[in-house]
C-alpha positions as CSV (number, residue, x, y, z in Angstrom):
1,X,-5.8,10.8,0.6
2,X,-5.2,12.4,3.9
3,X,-8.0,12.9,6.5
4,X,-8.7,16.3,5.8
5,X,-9.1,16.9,1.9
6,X,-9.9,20.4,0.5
7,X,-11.4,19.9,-2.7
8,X,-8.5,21.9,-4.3
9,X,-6.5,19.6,-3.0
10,X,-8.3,16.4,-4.5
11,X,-8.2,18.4,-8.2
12,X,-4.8,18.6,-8.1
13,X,-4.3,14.3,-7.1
14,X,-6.6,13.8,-9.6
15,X,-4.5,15.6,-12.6
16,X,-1.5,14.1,-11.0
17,X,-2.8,10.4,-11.7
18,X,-3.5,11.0,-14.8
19,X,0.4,11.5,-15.5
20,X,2.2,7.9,-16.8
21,X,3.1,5.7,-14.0
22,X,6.3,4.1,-13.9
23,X,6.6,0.4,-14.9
24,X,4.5,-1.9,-12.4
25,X,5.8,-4.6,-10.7
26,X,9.5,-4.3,-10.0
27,X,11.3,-5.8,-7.6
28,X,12.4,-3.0,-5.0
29,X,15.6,-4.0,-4.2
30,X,16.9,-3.4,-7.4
31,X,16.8,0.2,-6.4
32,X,18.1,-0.2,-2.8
33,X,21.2,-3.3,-3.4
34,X,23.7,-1.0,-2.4
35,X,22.3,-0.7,0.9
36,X,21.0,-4.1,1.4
37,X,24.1,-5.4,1.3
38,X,25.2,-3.8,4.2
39,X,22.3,-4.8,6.2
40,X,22.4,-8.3,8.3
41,X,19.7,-10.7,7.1
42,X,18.9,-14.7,8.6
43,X,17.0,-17.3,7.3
44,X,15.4,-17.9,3.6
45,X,14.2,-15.0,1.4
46,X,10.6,-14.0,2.1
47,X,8.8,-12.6,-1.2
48,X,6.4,-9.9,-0.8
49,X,4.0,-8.4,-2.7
50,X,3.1,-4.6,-2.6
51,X,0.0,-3.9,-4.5
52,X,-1.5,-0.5,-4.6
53,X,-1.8,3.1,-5.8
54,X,0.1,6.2,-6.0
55,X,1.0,5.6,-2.2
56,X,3.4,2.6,-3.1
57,X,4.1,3.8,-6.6
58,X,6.1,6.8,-5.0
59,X,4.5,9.8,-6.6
60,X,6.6,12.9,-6.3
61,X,9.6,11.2,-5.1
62,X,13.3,11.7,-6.5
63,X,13.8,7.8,-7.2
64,X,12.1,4.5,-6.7
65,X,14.0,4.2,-4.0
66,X,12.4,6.3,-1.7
67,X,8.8,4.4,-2.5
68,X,7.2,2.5,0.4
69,X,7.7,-0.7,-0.9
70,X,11.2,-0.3,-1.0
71,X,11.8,1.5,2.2
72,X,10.3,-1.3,3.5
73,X,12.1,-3.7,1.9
74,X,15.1,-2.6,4.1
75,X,13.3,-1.4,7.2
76,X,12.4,-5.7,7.0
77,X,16.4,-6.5,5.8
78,X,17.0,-4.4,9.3
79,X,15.4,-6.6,11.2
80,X,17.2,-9.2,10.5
81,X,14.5,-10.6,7.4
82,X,15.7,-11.3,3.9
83,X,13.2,-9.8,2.8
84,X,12.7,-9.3,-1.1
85,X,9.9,-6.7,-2.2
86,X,8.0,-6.7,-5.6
87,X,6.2,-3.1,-5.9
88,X,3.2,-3.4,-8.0
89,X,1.8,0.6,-7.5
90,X,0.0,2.3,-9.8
91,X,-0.3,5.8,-9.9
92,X,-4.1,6.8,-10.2
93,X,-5.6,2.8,-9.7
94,X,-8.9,2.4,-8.1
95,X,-9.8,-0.4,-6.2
96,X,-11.8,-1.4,-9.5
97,X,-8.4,-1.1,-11.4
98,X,-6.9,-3.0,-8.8
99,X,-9.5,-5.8,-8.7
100,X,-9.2,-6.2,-12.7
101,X,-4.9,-6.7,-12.5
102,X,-4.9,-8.8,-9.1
103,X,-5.1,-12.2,-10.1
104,X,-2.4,-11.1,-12.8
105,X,0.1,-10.1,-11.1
106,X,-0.1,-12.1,-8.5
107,X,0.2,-15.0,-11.4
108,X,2.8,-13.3,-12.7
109,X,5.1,-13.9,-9.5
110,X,8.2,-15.7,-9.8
111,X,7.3,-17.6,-6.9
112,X,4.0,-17.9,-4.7
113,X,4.6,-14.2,-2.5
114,X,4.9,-14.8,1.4
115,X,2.4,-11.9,1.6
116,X,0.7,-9.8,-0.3
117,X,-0.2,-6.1,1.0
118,X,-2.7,-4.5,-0.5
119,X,-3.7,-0.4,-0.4
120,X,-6.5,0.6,-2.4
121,X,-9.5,3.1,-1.6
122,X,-7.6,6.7,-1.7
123,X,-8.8,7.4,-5.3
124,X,-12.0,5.8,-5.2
125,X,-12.7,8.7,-2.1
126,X,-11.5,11.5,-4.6
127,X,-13.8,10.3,-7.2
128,X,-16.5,9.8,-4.8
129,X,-17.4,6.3,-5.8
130,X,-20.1,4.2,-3.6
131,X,-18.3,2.7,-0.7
132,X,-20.1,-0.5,-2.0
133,X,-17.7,-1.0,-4.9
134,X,-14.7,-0.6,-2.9
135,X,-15.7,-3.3,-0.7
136,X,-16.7,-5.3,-3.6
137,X,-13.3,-5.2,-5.3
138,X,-11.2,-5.1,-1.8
139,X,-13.2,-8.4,-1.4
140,X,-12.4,-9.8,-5.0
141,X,-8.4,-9.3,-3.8
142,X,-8.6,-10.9,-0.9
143,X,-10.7,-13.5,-1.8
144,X,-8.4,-14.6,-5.0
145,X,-5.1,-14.0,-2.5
146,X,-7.1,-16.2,-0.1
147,X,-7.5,-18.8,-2.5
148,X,-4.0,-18.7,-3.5
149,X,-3.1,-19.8,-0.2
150,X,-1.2,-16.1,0.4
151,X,-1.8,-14.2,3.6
152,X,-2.9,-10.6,3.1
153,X,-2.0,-7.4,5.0
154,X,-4.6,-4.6,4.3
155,X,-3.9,-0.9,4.1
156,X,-7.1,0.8,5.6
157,X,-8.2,4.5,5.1
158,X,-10.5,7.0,6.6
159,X,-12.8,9.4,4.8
160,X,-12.8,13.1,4.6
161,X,-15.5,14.2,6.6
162,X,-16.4,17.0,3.7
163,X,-18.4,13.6,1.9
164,X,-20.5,13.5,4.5
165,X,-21.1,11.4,7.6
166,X,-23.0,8.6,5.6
167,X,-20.2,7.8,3.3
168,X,-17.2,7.9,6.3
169,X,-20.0,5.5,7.7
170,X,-19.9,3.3,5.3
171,X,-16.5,3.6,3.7
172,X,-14.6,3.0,7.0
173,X,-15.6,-0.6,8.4
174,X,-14.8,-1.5,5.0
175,X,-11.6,-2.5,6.0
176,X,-11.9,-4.1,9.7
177,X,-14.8,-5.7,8.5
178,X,-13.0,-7.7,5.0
179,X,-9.8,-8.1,7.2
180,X,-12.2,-10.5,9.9
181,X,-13.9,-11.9,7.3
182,X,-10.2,-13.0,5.0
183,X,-8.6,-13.5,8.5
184,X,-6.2,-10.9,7.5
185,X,-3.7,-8.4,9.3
186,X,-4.9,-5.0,9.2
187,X,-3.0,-1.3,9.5
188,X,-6.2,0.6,10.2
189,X,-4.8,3.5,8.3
190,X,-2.1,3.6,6.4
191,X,-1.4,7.4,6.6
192,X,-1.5,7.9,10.2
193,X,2.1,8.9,10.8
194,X,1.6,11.9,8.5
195,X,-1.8,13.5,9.8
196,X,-1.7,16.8,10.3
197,X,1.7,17.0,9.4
198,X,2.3,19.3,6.5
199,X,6.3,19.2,6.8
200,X,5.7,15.2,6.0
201,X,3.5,16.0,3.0
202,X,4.2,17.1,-0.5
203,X,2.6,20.3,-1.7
204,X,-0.2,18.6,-3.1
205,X,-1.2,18.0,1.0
206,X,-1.7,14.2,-0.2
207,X,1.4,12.5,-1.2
208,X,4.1,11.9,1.6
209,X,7.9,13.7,0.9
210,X,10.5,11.2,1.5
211,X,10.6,12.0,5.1
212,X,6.9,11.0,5.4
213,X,7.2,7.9,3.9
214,X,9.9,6.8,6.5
215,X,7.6,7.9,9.1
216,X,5.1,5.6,7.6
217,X,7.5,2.6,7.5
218,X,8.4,3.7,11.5
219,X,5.3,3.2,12.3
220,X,4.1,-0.1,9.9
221,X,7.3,-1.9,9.8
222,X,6.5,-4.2,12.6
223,X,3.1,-4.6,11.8
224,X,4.7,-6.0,8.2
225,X,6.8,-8.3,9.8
226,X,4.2,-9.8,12.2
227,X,2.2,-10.6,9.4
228,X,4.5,-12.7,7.8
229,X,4.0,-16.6,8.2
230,X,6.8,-18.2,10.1
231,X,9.3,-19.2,7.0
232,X,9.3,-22.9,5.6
233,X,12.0,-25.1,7.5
């Protein structure tokens, strides 16, 4: 899912998303309480949902911990946010897989999320599907988050330019264009802080290491907390 895919390198994604994935949908700060606790936090908590693929699931990493979602979570509590993280990831998901367990978990909520953050498209570039079915089911999510009344921040991703210049021509304004048509927040792409940066990456050259996914939350974290409504009085 990085810029610059051998095809080795998307054989060897591939067989590792076929591997179980750990349980879905668990809150994140389960895994990081400990050192929560020790971070100052204001106001009411603010529920977020994380709903995505191998990138929030925390392939390769030592614990959930270390996932996105998580980090996050207290890269927000840092900032003085009570923030509360659900990690939905699913190692291997398309955005098809995605689109079919949306409206379900997002049901499934305790409580109506603050946000939901969706990042989908990686695997649908390794398996070369038409750029018209990822927009198709990016658009199903953020329609049925739209008509839940939940504001959405997308995850975008760029193409490998080895699938030609047709497909990174229709794949990329997938993303700018659904996030102006929702009236969502937008990351343009969600692995920027690791490009061409193999020390950041696992040895499967897709997958950040634990170090890259705090680069990742360096350079999102703000972007998260801006797209957060202003909390109920």
């Amino acid at each position: 899912m990085v810029r610059y895919l051998s095809a080795s390198a998307a054989l060897v994604l591939l067989a590792a998303c076929s591997q179980p994935a750990p349980p879905p949908a668990q809150p994140s700060g389960a895994a990081s309480a400990a050192v929560d606790a020790s971070l100052p936090v204001m106001g009411p908590e603010r529920h977020i949902l994380a709903i995505g693929d191998s990138l929030f699931a925390g392939y390769g990493l030592s614990t959930p911990a270390d996932a996105y979602p998580a980090r996050l979570e207290t890269a927000l509590r840092a900032r003085g946010i009570n923030a509360r993280i659900v990690n939905a990831g699913v190692s291997g998901d398309t955005s098809a897989a995605g689109a079919e367990r949306f409206a379900f978990v997002l049901k499934s909520q305790a409580q109506l999320p603050d946000l939901v953050i969706v990042e989908f498209g990686g695997n649908d570039i390794l398996r070369g599907l038409p750029p018209e079915q990822t927009r198709a089911n990016l658009s199903a999510m953020l329609g049925a988050a739209k008509r839940a009344g939940v504001p959405v921040l997308l995850m975008g991703m760029l193409a490998p330019p080895n699938l030609g210049a047709d497909f990174k021509a229709k794949f990329e304004p997938i993303y700018p264009e659904l996030a102006k048509q929702y009236g969502a927040s937008l990351v343009p792409f969600f692995l920027a802080a690791v490009q061409g940066k193999p020390d950041l990456v696992q040895a499967d050259h897709i997958h950040p290491t634990a170090g890259g996914v705090d680069e990742i939350i360096a350079a999102t974290a703000d972007q998260v907390a801006k797209a957060l409504p202003p909390a109920a009085r």
